[in-house]
SETOR-226575 format. One record per residue (C-alpha): x, y negated, z; residue in one letter. Coordinates in nm, 4 decimals. Each point is the difference from the previous one (the first is absolute). Example, Ala and Ser with C-alpha at 12.3 -4.5 7.8 and 13.67 -1.06 7.14 Angstrom:
SETOR-226575
1.2300_0.4500_0.7800_a
0.1370_-0.3440_-0.0660_s
This chain:
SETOR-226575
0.0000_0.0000_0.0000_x
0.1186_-0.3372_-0.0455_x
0.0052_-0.3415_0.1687_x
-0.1889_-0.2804_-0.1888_x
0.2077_-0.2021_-0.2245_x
-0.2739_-0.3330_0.0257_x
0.1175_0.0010_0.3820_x
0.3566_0.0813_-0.0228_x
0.0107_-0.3180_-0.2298_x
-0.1707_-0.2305_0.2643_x
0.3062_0.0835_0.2536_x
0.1552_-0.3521_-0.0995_x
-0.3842_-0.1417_0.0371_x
-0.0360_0.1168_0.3174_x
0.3022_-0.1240_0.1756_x
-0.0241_-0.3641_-0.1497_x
-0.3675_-0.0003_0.0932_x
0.0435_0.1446_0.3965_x
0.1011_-0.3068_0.2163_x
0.2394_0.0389_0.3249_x
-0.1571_0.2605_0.2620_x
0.3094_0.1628_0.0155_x
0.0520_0.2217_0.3098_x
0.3148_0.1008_0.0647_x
0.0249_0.2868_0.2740_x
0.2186_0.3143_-0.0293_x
-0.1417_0.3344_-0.1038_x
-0.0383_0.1973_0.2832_x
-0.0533_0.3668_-0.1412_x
0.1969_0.2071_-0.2705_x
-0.3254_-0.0227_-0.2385_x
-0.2000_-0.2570_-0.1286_x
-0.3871_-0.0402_0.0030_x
-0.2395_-0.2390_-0.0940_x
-0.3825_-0.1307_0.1391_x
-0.3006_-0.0234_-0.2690_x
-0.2586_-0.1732_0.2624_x
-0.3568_-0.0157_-0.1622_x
-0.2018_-0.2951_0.1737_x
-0.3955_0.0180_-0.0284_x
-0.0789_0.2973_0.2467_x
0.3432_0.0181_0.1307_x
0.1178_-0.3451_0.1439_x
-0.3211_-0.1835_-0.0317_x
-0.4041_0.0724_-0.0198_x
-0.0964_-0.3375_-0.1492_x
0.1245_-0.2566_0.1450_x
0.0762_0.1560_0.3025_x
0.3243_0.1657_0.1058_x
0.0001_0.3535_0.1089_x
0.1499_-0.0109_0.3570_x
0.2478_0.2594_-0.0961_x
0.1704_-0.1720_-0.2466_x
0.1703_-0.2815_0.1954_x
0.1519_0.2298_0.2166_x
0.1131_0.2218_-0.2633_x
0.1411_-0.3175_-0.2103_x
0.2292_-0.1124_0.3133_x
0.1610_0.3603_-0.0256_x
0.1429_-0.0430_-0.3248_x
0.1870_-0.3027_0.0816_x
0.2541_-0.1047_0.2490_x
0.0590_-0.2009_0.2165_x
0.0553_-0.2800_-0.2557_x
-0.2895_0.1015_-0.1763_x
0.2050_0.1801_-0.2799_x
-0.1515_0.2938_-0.1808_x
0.1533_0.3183_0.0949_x
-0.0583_0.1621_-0.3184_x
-0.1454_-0.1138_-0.3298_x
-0.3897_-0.0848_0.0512_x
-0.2541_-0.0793_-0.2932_x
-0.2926_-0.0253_-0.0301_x
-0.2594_0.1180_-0.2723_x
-0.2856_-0.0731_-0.0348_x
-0.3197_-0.0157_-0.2594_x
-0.1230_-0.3253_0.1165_x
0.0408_-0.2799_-0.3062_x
-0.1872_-0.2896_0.0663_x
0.3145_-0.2423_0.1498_x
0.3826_-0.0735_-0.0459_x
0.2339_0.2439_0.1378_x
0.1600_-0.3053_0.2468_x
-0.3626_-0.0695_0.0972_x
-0.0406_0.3632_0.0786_x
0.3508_0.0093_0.1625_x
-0.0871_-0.3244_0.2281_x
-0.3034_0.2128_0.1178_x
0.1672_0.2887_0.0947_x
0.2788_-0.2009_0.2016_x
-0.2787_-0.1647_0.1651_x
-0.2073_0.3223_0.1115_x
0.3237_0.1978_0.0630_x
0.2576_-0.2677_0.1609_x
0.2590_0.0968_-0.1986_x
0.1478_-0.1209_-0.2973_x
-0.1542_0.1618_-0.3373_x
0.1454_-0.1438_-0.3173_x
-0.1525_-0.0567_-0.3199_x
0.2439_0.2881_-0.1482_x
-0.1442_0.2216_0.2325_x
-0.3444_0.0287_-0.1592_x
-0.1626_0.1470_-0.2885_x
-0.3303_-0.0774_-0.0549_x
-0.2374_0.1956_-0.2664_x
0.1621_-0.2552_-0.2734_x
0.3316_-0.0362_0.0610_x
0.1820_0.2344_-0.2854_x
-0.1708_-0.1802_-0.2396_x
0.2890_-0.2238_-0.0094_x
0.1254_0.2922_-0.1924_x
-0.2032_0.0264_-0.2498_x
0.1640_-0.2873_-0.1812_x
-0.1471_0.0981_-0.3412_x
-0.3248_-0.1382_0.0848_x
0.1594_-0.3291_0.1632_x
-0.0775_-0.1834_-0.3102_x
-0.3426_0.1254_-0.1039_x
-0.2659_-0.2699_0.0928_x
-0.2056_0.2093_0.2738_x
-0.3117_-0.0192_0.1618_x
0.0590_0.1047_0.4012_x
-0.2774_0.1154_0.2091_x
-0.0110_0.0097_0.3455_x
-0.0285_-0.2381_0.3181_x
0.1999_-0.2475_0.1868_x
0.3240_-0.2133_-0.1695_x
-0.0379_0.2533_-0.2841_x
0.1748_-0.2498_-0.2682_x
0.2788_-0.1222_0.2619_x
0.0432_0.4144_0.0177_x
0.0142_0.0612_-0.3666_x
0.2268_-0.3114_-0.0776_x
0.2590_0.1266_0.3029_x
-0.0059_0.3575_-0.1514_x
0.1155_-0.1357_-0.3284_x
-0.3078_-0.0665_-0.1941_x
0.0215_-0.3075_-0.1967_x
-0.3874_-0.0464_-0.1659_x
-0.2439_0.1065_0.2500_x
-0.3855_-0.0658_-0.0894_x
-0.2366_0.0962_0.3612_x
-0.3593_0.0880_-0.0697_x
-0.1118_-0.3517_0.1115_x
0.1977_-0.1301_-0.2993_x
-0.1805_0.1907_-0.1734_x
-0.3510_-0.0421_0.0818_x
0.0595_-0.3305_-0.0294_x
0.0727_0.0398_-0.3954_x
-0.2509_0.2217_-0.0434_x
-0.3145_-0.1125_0.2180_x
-0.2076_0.2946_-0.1664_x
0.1359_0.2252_0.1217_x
-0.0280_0.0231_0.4057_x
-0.3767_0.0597_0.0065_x
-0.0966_0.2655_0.2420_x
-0.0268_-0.2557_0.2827_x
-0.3334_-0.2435_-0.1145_x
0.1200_-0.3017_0.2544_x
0.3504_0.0508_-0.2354_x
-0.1350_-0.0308_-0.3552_x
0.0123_-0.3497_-0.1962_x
-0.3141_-0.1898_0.0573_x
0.0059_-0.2992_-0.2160_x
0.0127_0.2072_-0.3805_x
0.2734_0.1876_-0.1117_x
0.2941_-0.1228_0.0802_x
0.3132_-0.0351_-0.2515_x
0.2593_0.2466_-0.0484_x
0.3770_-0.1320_0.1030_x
0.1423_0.3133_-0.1299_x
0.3280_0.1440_0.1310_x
0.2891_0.1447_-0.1922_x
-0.0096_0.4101_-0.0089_x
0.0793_0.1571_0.2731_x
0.3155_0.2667_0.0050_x
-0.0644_0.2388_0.2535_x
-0.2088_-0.0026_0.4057_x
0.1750_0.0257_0.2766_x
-0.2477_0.1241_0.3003_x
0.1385_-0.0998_0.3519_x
-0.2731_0.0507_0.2420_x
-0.3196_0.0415_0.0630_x
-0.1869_-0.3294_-0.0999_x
-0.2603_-0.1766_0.1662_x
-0.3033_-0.0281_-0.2209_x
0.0303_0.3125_-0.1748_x
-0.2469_0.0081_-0.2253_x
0.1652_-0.3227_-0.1898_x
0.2906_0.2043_0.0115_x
-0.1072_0.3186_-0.1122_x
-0.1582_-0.1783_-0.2996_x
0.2461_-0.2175_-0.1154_x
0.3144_0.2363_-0.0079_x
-0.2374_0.2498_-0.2472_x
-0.0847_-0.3163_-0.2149_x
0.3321_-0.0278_-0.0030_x
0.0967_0.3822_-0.0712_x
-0.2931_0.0223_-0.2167_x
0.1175_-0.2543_-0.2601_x
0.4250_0.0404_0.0450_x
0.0592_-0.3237_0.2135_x
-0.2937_-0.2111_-0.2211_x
-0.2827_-0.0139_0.2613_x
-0.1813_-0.2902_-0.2484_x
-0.0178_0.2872_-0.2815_x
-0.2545_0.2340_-0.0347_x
0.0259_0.3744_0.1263_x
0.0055_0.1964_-0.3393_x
0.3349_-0.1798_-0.0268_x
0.1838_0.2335_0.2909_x
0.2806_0.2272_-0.0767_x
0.1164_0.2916_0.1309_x
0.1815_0.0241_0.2277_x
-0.0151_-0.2950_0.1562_x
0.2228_-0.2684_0.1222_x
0.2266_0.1072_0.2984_x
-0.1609_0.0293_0.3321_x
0.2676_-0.0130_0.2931_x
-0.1743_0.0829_0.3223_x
0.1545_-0.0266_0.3635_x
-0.1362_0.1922_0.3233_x
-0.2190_0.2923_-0.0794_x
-0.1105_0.0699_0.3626_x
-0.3352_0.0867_0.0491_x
-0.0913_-0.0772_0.3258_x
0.2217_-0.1944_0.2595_x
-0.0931_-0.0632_0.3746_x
-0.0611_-0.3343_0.1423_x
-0.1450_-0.0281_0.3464_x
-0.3873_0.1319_-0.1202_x
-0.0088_0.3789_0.1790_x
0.0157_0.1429_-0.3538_x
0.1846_-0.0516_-0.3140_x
-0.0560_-0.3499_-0.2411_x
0.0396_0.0090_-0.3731_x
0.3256_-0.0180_-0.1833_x
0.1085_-0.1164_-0.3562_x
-0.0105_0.3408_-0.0971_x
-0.4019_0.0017_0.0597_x
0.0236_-0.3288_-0.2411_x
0.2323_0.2293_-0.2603_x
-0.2753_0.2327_0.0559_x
-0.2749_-0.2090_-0.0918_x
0.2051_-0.1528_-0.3194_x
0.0689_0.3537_-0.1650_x
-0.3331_0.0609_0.0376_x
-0.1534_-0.2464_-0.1526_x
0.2602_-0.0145_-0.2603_x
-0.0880_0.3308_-0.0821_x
-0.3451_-0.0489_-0.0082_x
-0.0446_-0.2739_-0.2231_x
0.2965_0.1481_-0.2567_x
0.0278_0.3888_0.0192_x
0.3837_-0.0823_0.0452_x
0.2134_0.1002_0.3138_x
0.1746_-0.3616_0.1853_x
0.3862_0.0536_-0.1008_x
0.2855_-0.1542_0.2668_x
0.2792_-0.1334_-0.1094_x
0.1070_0.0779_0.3799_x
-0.1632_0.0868_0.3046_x
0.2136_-0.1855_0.2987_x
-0.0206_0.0266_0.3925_x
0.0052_0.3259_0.2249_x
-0.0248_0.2889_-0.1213_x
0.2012_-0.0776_-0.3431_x
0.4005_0.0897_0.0107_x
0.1056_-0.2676_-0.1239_x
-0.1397_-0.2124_0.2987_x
0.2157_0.2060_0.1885_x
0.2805_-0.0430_-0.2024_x
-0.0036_-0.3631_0.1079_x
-0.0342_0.0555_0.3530_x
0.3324_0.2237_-0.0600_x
0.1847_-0.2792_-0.1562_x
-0.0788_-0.2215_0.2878_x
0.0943_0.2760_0.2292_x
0.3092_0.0376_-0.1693_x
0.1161_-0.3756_0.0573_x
-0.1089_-0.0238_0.3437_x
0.2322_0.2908_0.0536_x
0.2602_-0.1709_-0.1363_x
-0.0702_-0.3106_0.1945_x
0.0029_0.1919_0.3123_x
0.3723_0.1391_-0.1029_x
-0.0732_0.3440_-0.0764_x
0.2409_0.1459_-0.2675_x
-0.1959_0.2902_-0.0914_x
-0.2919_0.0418_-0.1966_x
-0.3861_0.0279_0.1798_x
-0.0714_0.3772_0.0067_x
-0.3477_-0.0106_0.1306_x
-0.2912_-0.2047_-0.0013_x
-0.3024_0.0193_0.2521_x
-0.3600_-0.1421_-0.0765_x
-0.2058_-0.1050_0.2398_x
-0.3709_-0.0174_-0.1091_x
-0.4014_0.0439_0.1175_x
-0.1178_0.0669_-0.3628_x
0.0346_0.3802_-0.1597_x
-0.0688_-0.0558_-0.3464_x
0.2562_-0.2874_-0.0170_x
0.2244_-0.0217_0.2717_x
0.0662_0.3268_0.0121_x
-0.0890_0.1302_-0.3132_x
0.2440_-0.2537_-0.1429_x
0.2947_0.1391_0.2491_x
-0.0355_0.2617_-0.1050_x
-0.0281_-0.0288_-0.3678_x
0.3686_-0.2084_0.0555_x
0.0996_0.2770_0.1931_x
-0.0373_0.2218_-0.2785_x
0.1925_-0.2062_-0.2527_x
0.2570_-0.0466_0.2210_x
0.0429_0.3956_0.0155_x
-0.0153_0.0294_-0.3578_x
0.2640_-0.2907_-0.0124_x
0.2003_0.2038_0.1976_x
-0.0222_0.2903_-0.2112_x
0.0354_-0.1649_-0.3214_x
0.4011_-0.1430_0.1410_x
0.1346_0.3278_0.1634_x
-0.1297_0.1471_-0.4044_x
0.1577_-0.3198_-0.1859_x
0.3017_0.1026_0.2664_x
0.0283_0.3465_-0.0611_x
-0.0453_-0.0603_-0.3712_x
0.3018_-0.2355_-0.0755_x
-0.2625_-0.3009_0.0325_x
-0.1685_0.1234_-0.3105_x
-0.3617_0.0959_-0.0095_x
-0.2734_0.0157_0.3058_x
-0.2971_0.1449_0.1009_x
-0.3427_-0.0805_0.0080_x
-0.1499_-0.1567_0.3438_x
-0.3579_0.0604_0.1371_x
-0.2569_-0.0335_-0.2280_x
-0.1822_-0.3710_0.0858_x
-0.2269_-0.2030_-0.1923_x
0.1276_-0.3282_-0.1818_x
-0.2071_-0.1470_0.2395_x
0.1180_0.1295_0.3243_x
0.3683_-0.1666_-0.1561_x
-0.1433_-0.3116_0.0068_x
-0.1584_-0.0608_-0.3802_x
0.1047_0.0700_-0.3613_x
0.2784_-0.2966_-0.0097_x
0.2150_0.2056_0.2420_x
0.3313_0.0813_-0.1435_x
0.2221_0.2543_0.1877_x
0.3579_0.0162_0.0196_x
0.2609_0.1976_0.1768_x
-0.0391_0.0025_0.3753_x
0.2998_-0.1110_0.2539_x
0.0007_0.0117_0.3866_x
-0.3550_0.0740_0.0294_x
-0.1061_0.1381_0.3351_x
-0.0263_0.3329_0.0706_x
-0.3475_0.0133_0.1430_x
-0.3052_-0.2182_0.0852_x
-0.1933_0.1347_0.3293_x
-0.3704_-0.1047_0.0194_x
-0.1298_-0.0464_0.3624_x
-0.3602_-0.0834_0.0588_x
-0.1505_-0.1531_0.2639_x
-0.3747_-0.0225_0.1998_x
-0.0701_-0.3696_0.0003_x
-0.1112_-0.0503_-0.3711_x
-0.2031_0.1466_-0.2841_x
0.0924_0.3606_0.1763_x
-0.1252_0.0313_0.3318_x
0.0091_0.3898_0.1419_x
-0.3415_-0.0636_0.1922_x
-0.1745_-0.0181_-0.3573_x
0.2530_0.1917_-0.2000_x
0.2668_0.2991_-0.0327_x
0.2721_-0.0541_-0.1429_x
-0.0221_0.0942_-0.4220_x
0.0891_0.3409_-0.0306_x
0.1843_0.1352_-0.2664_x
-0.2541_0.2942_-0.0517_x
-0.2994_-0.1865_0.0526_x
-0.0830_-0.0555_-0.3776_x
-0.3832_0.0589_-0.0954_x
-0.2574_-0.1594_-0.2079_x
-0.1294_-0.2254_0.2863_x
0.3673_-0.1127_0.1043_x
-0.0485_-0.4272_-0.0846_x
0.3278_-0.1404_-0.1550_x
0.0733_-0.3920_0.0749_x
0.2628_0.0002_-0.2315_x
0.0172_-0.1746_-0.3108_x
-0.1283_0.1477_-0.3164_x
0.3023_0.0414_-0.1838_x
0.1662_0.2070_0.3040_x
0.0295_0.3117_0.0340_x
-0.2625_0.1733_0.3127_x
0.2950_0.1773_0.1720_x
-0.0689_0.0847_0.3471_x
0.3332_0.0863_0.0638_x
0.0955_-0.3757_-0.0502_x
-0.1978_-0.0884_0.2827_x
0.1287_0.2082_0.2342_x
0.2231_-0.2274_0.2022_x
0.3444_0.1390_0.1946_x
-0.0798_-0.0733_0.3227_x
-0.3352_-0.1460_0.1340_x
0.0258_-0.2757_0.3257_x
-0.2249_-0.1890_0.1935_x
0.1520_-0.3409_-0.1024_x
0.2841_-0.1844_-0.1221_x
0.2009_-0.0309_0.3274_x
-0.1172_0.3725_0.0309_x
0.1859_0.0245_-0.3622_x
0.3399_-0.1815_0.0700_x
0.0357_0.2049_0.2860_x
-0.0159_0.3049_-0.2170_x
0.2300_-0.1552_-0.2917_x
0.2945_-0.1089_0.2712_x
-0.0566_0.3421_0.1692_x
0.0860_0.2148_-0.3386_x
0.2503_-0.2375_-0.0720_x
0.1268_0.0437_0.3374_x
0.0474_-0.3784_0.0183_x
-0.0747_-0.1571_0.3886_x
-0.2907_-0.2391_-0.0865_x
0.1339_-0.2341_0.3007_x
């Protein structure tokens, strides 16, 4: 298996882009290891901060408030700035968290530098443009802009439709390719805009018979389902949104909705990120050898987990492909897991050869989340039947053995604990 080129190339990116927050302490073990921390269900229910986490947090620095080890954390939220996210954090947590310390849903988009150019319309909420320009996009059209220039449109809402005749048409120049962030607000006026927009290949004035398959490229980030707040059950995700746009999609043309790339948890190269941001904490800390093993921390199965796991896996193959390339002279390889082009992170993913990847990602799974072992057991790896429910996206594969996490904890201090102990690191 092989380590994506896109995110090999964004090495220099990364380092010019990732301010000071360097924390120099010595490495105190002979191996290396790094923290994935997920946040929704695992240091936070809302706006509120599970109890746990503060404690756990003051464990992983010293006395100076250094990082012990390299900490990131990943998460499938989208709707903010990665400093604003990092402010928040420091704030709930009292301790530093930097900006290069967080990956939101969005965030290797920045790698996808192909579409940087393409005029795009972004859905989503909060500073969605501010987000798109800092990611690299230069021409960014939000579906205000373009209800604005095409007042027919938006009509599902009555209080919402023109009242004084029909308004002119501004027009806008075609649009290139949709880049879905979040889930929106009034989703109806986003539901029916991005098909106009699908429907007649980035000309929402033209009529319908004028759409071409396939489509423009659809770039979509977070695929979660569900995600817990501080309601007693589970809220709806982007994914639900995804959900509702393939449908209707596929409804009104007979044609399946085609990603260009499907960002966030559970998709490797998400993880890949996180990695490289491991990686240069590491080296930031002093360490001289490579991270060997990863451990995610997560409430949600189907992505936290699931997408662990899924790393895990190319990680092993990764493995397997060197000590072949090795044995062979460096010629050749072998063939890693089968996985979907989706569950790599979208059709634009180019792989190249791998270096100094980790040898393993653990997935650890705590109770304060989505999961919760009074309402659930953990998914089995046998338990496969025709009412089993997936929450994963469509174009992943249902494999129950993906959700099956290493070790299952009560909660993320519960989790630490656990990490430092098979490390055999002291946590004080």
């Amino acid at each position: 298996m092989q380590r994506i080129r896109s995110l090999k190339a964004g090495w220099q990116l990364l380092k010019s882009s990732c301010g000071g927050a360097a924390k120099q302490v010595p490495p105190r073990g002979p191996g290396s290891f790094g923290l994935l921390f997920d946040i929704d269900g695992v240091l936070v229910r809302g706006r509120t901060l599970i109890p746990e986490a503060k404690q756990c947090f003051r464990n992983l620095v010293d006395r100076d408030g250094k990082y012990k080890v390299p900490v990131v954390f990943v998460t499938n939220a989208g709707n903010c700035m990665r400093q604003n996210k990092a402010e928040h954090l420091s704030h709930l947590l009292e301790v530093e968290v930097s900006p290069d310390q967080v990956v939101l849903s969005h965030s290797p988009l920045r790698m996808f530098t192909q579409f940087h150019k393409m005029r795009v319309l972004v859905s989503g909420q909060g500073p969605i443009v501010e987000v798109a320009h800092n990611l690299g996009f230069q021409d960014v059209v939000t579906i205000d802009m373009l209800r604005e220039a095409y007042a027919l449109l938006d009509v599902v809402d009555h209080a919402r439709r023109p009242k004084d005749g029909i308004p002119s048409t501004k027009g806008l120049p075609p649009i290139d390719a949709v880049i879905l962030f979040g889930e929106p607000i009034r989703w109806e006026t986003n539901l029916q805009l991005i098909v106009d927009v699908l429907h007649t290949n980035g000309r929402p004035g033209d009529a319908w018979s004028t759409m071409r398959y396939p489509h423009i490229p659809v770039l979509a980030c977070n695929m979660d389902l569900l995600w817990m707040a501080e309601a007693k059950n589970p809220r709806f995700g982007h994914g639900m949104f995804l959900v509702c746009l393939e449908s209707l999609y596929k409804k009104a043309t007979g044609y399946d909705l085609k990603y260009e790339a499907l960002i966030g948890k559970p998709s490797v190269v998400t993880y890949n990120y996180a990695e490289l941001l491991v990686s240069q904490q590491a080296e930031r800390l002093g360490w001289t050898t490579p991270v060997k093993r990863l451990y995610a921390i997560g409430d949600n199965p189907m992505s936290d987990i699931y997408g662990a796991n899924l790393y895990n896996h190319y990680l092993q193959a990764s493995q397997r492909t060197k000590a072949q390339m090795k044995a062979e002279g460096g010629a050749g390889g072998v063939d890693g897991p089968e996985m979907t082009t989706a569950e790599l992170g979208g059709g634009s993913v180019v792989l190249g050869a791998g270096e100094d990847l980790p040898e393993g990602c653990s997935s650890i799974l705590v109770c304060t989340g989505v999961y919760s072992r009074d309402q659930q057991e953990v998914p089995s790896q046998h338990a496969v039947g025709e009412r089993r429910v997936f929450h994963g996206h469509r174009d992943f594969r249902f494999d129950p053995g993906l959700t099956q996490p290493s070790f299952v904890v009560e909660d993320v201090k519960e989790a630490v604990e656990l990490v430092f102990q098979q490390e055999g690191w002291p946590l004080e």
